[in-house]
N, C-alpha and C positions, 0 to 999 in steps of 0.2 A: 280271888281278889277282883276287884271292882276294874270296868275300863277308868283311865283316867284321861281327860282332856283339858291342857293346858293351853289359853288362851295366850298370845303375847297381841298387848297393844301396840298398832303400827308408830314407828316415830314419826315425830310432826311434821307437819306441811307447812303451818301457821302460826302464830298466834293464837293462843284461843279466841281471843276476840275477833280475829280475822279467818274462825273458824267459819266452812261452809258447808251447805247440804249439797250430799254426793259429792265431794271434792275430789278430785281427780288430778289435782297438781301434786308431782315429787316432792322428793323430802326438801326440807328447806336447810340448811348452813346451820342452824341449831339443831337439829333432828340431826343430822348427820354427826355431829360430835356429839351428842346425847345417845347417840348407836355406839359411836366407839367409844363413850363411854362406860355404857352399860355391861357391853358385848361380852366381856368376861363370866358375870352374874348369867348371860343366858345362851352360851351356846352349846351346854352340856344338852340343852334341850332339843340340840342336832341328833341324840341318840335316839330320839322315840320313833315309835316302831312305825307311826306314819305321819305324815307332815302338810301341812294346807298353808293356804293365804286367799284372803276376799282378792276382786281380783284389781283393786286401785292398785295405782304407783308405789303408791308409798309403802302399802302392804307388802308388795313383789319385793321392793327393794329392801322394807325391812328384813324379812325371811331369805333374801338371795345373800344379805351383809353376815346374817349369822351361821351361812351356809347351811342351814336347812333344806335348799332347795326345794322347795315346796309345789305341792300340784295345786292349780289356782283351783274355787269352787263357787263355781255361779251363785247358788244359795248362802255365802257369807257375804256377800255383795252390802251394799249400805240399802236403804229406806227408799224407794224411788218416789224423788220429792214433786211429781210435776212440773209444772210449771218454775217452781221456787228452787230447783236444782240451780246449782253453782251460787244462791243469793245466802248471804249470814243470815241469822233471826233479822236482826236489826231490819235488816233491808225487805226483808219477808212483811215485817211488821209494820214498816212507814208505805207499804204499798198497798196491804190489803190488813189490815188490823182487827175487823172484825173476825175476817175465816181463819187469822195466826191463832186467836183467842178461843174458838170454836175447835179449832183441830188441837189443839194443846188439852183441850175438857174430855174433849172424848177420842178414844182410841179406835174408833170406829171410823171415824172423819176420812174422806178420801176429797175434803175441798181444793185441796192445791190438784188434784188431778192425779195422784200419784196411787204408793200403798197407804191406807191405812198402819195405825203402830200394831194392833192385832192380827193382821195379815203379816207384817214383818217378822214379829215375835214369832210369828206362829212358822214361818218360812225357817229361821234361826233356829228352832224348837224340832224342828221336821231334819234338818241336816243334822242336829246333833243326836236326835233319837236312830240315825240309818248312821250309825259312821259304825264300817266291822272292825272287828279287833277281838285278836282270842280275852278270855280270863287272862288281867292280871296287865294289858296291854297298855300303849302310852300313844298318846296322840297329842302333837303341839299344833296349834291353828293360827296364824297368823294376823289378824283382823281388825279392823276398826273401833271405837271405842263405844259405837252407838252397837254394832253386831253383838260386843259383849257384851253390854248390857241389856240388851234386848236377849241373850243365852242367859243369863242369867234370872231375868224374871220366869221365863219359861221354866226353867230349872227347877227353880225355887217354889215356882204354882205362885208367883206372886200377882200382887194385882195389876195392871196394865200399868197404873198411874204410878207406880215405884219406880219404873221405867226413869223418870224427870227425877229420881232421890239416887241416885245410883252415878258415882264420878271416878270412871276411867281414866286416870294420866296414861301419855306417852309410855311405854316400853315395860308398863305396869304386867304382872302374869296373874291370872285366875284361872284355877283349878276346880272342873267337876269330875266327882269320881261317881261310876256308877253304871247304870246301861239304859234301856229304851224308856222313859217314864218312871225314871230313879235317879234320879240324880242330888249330888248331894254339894255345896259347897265345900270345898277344902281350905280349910287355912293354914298357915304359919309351918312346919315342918321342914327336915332338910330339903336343899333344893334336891333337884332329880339327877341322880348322875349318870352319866355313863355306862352302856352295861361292857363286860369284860370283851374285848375283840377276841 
């Protein structure tokens, strides 16, 4: 059997609209009741055999709420945005509009100063191809909505630009089952449970 690695998206911080690159603010009063809401649906996923989180706030604390206790990993870290760190698009865009427009075309772009989205994909892409685990093994990762999706194009061999088609809600789970440059999307099936104590 294949490794599996299931993804949990961190609860929010924001608004989506008062969404930011690299945010590093806690969970916000909706996040937080949207955990205890959830938390039923995912803390079977306390069972697998090893456990991560990127190393924002909101990540830690999602994975610390479902007892997880998760080891943080450099490499799930969000997109280092240069210069544009902590600003929304918005505000991205009313300052400098031409190089928002230019780094959004190409995945190559490193205008704001920062990573490129194919240096990031490929950093994403690089932790999930080295993560050990026997045949048959479970791994839950705690993460940002951009890290998943940015695992998932990798994953998939998709093209960089699927990256901006691809929408992660809060506390959503994505599963690849597979191993180093095999990976397969998982959908739909029983959740994960518990293995016997």
């Amino acid at each position: 059997m294949p490794l599996r690695v299931t993804f949990v998206a961190a609860a929010r911080s924001s608004s989506l609209l008062a969404e930011r690159f690299e945010d590093d603010r806690p969970l916000d009063l909706a996040g937080w009741e949207a955990l205890q809401h959830a938390a039923g649906d995912l803390l079977s996923l306390a069972a697998a055999d090893l456990r991560y989180c990127s190393p924002t706030p909101r990540s830690r604390s999602t994975g610390d709420a479902l007892g997880y206790q998760p080891l943080m990993q450099l490499a799930l870290r969000d997109c280092d945005m240069g210069r544009w760190r902590g600003l929304t698009l918005g505000e991205a865009m009313a300052r400098e509009p031409r190089l928002v427009d230019a780094w959004l075309a190409d995945p190559r772009s490193t205008l704001h100063g920062g990573e490129s989205l194919l240096t990031f994909i490929g950093r994403v892409g690089g932790w999930l191809d080295t993560r050990p685990g026997q045949e048959g093994g479970r791994i839950v990762a705690v993460a940002e909505p951009s890290v998943i999706r940015a695992a998932l194009v990798y994953a998939l061999k998709a093209p960089p630009a699927a990256y901006w088609n691809i929408d992660v809600g809060p506390l959503s789970t994505t599963t690849l089952a597979g191993w180093a440059g095999r990976w397969h999307l998982h959908l739909g099936g029983a959740p994960v449970q518990p293995s016997p104590v």
